[in-house]
N, C-alpha and C positions, 0 to 999 in steps of 0.2 A: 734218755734224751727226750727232750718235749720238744712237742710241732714246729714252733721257729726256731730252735736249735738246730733241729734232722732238718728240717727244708731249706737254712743257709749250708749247711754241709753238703747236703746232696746236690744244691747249688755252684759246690766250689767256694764259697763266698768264704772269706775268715769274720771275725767276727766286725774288725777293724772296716773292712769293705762295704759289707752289709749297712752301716752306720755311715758312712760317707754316701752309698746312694741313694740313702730315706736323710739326708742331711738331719742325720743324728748323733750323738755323741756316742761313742763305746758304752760309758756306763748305762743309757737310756736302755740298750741292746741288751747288756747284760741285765737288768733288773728285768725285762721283759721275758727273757731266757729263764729267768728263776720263777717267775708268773705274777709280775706284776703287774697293772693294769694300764690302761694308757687308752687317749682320747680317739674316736673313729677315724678322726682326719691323722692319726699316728700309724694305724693298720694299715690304709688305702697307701702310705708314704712306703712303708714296709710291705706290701704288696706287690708295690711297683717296682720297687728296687729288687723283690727275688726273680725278678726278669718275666712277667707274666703281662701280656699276653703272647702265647706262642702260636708258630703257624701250625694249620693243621693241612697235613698232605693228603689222608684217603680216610675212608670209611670205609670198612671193609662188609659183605653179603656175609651176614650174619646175627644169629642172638645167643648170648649179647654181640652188638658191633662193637671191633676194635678201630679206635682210630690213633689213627698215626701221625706225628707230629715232630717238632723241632725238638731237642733236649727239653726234657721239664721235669719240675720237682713236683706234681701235683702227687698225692697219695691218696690212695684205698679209702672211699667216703669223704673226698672231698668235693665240693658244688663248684660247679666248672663251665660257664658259659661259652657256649659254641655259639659263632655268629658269622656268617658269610660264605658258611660253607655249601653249596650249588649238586645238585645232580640226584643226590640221597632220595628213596624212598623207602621210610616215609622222613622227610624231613628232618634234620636234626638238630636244626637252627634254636634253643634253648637252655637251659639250664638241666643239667643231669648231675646225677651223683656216680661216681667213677669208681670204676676198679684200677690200681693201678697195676700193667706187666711189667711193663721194664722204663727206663730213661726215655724211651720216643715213643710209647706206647700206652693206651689206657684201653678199658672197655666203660661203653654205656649200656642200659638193661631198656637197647631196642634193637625190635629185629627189622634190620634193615636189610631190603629183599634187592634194592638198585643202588650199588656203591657210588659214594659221591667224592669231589676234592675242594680242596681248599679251606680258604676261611681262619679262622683264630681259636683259641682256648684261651679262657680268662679265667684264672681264680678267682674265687668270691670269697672278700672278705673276711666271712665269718669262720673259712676252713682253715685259716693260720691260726684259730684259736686260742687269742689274745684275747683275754678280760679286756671292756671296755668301762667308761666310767662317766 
């Protein structure tokens, strides 16, 4: 299975679903599904529709820190912007590369020594790994 395949699955999304909330046709879905290529403003459409951005509940005293979050289909190396989340030291208000544990769970590669809450996780773009054109 490839990236936007497993991330509408792991989703729940059928494939039918996924194309109605990027106001896309099946077959767009499906050619993208087999790797073919498609315009940046097509990703960001597909982006938003696998449900991202999610809330982030804690960051846990730890390295790496796991943070904890709403259902999500982020996976292992994917760039994942964190934004609004309060309390953390040091900070973890940007962009990191994730490990993925489980459905509400990831890790970033910081050692954060004052657990923080809140805030969002936003996929970035390039980690649905769509050829663009």
């Amino acid at each position: 299975m490839d990236t936007l395949q497993t991330r509408r699955v792991l989703g729940g999304l059928s494939l039918q679903e996924l194309a109605r909330r990027a106001n896309l046709t099946d077959e767009v879905i499906q050619r993208l599904e087999r790797g073919d290529s498609c315009r940046p403003e097509v990703t960001d459409r597909i982006v938003s529709a696998l449900g991202s951005p999610v809330a982030v509940t804690s960051s846990s005293v730890a390295d790496p820190s796991v943070i904890t979050t709403a259902t999500h289909t982020f996976q292992t190396g994917d760039s994942v912007t964190i934004a609004g989340h309060s309390g953390s030291t040091p900070a973890i208000n940007s962009t990191h590369t994730i490990t993925r544990i489980g459905a509400t769970s990831f890790s970033i590669p910081v050692n954060v020594t004052i657990g923080g809450t809140g805030g969002t996780a936003t996929l970035q773009p390039a980690s649905v790994g769509l050829a663009t054109v």
